[in-house]
C-alpha positions as CSV (number, residue, x, y, z in Angstrom):
1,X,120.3,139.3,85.8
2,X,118.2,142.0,85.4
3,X,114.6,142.1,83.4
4,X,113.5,144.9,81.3
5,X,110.1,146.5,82.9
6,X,106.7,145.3,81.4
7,X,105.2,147.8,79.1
8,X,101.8,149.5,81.0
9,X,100.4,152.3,81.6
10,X,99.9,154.6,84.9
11,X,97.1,156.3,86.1
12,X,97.6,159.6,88.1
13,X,94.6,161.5,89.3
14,X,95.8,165.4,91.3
15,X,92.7,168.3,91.7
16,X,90.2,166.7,89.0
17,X,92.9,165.5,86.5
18,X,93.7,162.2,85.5
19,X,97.1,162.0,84.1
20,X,97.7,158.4,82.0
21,X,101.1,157.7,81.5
22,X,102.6,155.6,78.5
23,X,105.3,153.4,80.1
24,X,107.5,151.7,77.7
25,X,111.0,152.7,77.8
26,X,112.7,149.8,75.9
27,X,111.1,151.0,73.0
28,X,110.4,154.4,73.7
29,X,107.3,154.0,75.0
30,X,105.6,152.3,71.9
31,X,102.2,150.8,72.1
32,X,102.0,147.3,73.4
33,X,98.3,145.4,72.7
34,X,98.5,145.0,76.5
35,X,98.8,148.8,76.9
36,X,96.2,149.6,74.5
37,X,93.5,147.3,76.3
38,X,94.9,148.7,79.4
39,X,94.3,152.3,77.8
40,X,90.7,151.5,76.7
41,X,90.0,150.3,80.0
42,X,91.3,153.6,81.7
43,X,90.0,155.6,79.9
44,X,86.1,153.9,79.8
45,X,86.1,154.6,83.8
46,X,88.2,158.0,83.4
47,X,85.2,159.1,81.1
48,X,82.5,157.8,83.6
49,X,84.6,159.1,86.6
50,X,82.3,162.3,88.5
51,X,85.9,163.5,90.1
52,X,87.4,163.6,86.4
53,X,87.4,167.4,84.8
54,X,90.2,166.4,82.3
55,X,92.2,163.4,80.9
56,X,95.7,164.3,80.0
57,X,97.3,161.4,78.0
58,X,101.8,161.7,77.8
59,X,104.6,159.1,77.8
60,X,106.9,158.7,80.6
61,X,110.1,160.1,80.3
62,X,111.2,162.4,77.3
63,X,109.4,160.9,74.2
64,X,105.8,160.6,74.0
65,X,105.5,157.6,72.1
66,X,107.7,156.2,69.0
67,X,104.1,154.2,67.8
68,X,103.2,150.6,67.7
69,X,105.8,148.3,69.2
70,X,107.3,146.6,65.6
71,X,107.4,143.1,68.2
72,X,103.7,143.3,68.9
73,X,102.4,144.5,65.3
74,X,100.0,141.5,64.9
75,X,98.7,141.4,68.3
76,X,97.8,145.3,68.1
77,X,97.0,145.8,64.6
78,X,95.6,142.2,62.9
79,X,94.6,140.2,66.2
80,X,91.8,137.7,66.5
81,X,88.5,137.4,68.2
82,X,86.7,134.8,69.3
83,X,85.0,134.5,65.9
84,X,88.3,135.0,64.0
85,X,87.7,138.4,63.1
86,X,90.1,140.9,62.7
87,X,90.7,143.2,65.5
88,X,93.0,146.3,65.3
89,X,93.7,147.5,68.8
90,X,94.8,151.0,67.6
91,X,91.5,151.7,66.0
92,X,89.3,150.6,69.5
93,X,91.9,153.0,71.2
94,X,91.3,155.7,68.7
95,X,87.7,155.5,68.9
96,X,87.9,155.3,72.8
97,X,89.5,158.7,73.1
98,X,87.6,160.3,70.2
99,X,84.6,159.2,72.7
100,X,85.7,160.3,76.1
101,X,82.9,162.2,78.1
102,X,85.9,164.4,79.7
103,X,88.0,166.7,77.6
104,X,91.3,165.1,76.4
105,X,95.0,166.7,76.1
106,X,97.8,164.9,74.3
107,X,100.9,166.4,76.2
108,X,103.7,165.6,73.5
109,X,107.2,165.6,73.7
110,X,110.1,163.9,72.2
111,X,109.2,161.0,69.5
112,X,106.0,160.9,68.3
113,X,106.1,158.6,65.5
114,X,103.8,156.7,63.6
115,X,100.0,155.5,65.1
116,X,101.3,157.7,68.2
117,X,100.3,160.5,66.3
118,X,97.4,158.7,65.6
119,X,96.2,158.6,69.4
120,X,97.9,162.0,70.1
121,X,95.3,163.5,67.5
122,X,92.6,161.6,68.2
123,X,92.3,163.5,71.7
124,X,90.9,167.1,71.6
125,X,93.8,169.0,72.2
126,X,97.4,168.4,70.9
127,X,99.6,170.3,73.5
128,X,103.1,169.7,71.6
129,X,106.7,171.0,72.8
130,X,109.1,172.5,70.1
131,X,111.3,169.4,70.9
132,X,109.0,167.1,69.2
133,X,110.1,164.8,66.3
134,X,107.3,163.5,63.8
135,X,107.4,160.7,61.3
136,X,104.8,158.6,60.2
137,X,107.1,155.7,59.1
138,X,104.6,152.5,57.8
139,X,105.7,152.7,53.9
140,X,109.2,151.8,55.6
141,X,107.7,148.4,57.0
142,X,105.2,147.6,54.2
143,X,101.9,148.4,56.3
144,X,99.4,150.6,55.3
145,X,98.3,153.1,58.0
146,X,94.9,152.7,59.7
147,X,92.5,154.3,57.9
148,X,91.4,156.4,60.9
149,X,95.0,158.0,60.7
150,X,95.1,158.7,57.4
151,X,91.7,160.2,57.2
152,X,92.5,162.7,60.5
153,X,95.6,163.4,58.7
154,X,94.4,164.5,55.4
155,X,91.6,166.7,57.2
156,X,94.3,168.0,59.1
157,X,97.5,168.8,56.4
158,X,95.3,168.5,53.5
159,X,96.2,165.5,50.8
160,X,99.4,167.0,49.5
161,X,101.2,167.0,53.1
162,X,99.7,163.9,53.6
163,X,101.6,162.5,50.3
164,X,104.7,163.6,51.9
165,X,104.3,162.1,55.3
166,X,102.8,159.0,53.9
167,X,104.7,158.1,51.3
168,X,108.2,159.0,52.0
169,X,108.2,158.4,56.0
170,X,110.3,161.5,56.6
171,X,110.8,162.7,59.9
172,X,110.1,165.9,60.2
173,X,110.6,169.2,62.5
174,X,108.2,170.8,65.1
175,X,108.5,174.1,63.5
176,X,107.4,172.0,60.6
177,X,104.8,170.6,62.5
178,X,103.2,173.4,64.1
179,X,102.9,175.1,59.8
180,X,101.4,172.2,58.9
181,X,98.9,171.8,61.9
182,X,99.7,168.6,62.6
183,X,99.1,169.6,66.6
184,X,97.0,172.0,68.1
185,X,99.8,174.6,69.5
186,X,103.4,174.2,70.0
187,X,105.2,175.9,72.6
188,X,109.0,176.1,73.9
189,X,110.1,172.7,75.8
190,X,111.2,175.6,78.6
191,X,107.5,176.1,79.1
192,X,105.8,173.2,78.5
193,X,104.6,172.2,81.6
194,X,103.6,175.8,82.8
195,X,101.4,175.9,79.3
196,X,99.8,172.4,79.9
197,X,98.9,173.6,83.9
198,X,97.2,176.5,82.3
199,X,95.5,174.9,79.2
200,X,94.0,172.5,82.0
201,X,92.7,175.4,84.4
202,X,91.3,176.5,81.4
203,X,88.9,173.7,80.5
204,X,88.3,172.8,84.8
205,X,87.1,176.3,84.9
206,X,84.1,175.7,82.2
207,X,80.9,174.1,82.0
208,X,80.9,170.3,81.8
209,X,77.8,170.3,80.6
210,X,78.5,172.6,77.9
211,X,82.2,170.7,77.2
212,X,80.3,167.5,76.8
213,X,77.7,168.6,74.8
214,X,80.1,170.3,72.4
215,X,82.4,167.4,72.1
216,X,79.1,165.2,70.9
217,X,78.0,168.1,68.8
218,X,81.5,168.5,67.3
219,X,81.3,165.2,66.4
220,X,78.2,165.0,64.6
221,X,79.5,168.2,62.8
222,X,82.2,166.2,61.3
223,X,80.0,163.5,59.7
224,X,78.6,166.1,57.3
225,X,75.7,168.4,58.2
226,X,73.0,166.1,55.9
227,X,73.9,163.0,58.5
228,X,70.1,161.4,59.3
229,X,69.3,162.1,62.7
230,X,70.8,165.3,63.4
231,X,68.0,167.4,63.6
232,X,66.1,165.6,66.4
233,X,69.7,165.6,68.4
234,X,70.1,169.1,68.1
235,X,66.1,169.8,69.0
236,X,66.6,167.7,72.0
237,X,69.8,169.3,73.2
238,X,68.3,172.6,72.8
239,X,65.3,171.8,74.9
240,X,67.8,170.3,77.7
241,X,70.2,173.5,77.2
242,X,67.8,175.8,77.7
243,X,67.1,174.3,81.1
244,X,70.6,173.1,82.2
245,X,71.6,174.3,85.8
246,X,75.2,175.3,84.5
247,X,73.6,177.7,82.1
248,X,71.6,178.9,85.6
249,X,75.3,179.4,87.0
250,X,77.1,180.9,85.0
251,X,74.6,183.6,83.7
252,X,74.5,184.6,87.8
253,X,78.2,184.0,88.2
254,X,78.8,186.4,85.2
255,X,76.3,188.8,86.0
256,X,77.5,189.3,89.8
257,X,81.3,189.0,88.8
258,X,82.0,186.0,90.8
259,X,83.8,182.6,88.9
260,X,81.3,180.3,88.1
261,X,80.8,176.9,90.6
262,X,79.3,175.1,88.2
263,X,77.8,171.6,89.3
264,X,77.3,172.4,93.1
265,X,73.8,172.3,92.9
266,X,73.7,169.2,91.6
267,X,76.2,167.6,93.7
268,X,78.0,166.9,90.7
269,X,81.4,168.3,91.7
């Protein structure tokens, strides 16, 4: 008799990358509440990991992810802490990749459905192939998406779109996608993998410093430019950019026409 595989994730780590693998294939690699705390968990040491440049998050297989697993709802989305509280798995997962110290890629293809779209976007780049399906389908199960979701997709499609996707659940193309900016680029299925090797030289051959430091400074950006506490942040950085050794490296590597080795001084890579 045989026994369908347990849903988990992978961890892959080649030249600085860490690619995490959604593994699900019963159900198309949707989001156990077992895979999210495994995800969290990944990704908290990923983000603390010296010998991390980049976190590439992708399903196994040909679909990135068809969303929350409908037999695990509860446990992911209205589970229980100690104190009773609600707890929504999603949301922890979200915030966990929005907070990553290392730069994130969501490499989709196939399915993308639902709060996988969520997580896809909630990284900091959306590499999407021109085989990718999208639907964001709650209104067809009587749940109301996280609020985290609908928020990144209204900034994203502006409140219109987000009508659409939201209240009708209709699937919808990656030509369709890619108009409506619902990923960061789309590119043919044919070159997918060559285009996600580059993307990632890309961001390995920059500053960490200066990736880190923007990712925290992008962030504050988007809670408004009035947010209390912004100024002193930004005076601080400025004091610590001004000194950084990366800066120190890459003005001599540009200046002498050499690629930057940024982080050898300090041991850090």
């Amino acid at each position: 008799m045989s026994t369908k595989p347990t849903p988990n994730i992978e961890v892959h780590r080649r030249s600085g990358t860490a690619t995490v693998l959604l593994q699900n294939p019963a159900q198309r690699n949707a989001l156990t509440k077992e895979m999210c705390l495994q995800l969290v968990g990944a990704l908290a040491g990923l983000s603390a990991d010296p010998d991390v440049d980049v976190v590439v998050l992708r399903g196994d297989g040909a679909n990135f992810s068809a969303g929350i697993a409908i037999d695990q709802m509860e446990q992911v989305l209205f589970d229980r802490d100690q104190d009773g509280d609600l707890v929504n798995h999603l949301d922890l997962l979200d915030r966990t990749l929005r907070e990553c110290a290392k730069p994130t890629i969501a490499a989709v293809q196939g399915l993308c459905f639902g709060g996988a779209w969520q997580v896809a976007a909630a990284c900091d780049i959306q590499l999407a192939s021109n085989d990718v399906a999208v639907a964001i389908t709650p209104a067809k199960i009587g749940l109301v998406f996280p609020r985290a979701g609908i928020e990144r997709l209204v900034q994203r499609v502006g409140e219109d779109r987000a009508k659409y996707l939201l209240l009708t659940g209709a699937k919808i193309t990656a030509a369709q996608a890619d108009a409506w900016g619902l990923f960061t680029t789309v590119v043919h299925a044919e070159e997918f993998e060559d285009q996600l090797a580059a993307l990632i030289a890309q961001l390995q051959a920059n500053s960490p410093y200066a990736l880190l430091r923007m990712k925290e400074a992008l962030s504050l950006a988007a809670q408004g430019i009035d947010h209390p506490g912004h100024d002193q942040w930004w005076a601080t950085l400025w004091e610590e950019n001004a000194a950084n050794p990366d800066l120190v490296e890459g003005r001599a590597a540009f200046l002498e026409r050499r690629p930057a080795r940024f982080g050898e001084s300090t041991g850090e890579k």
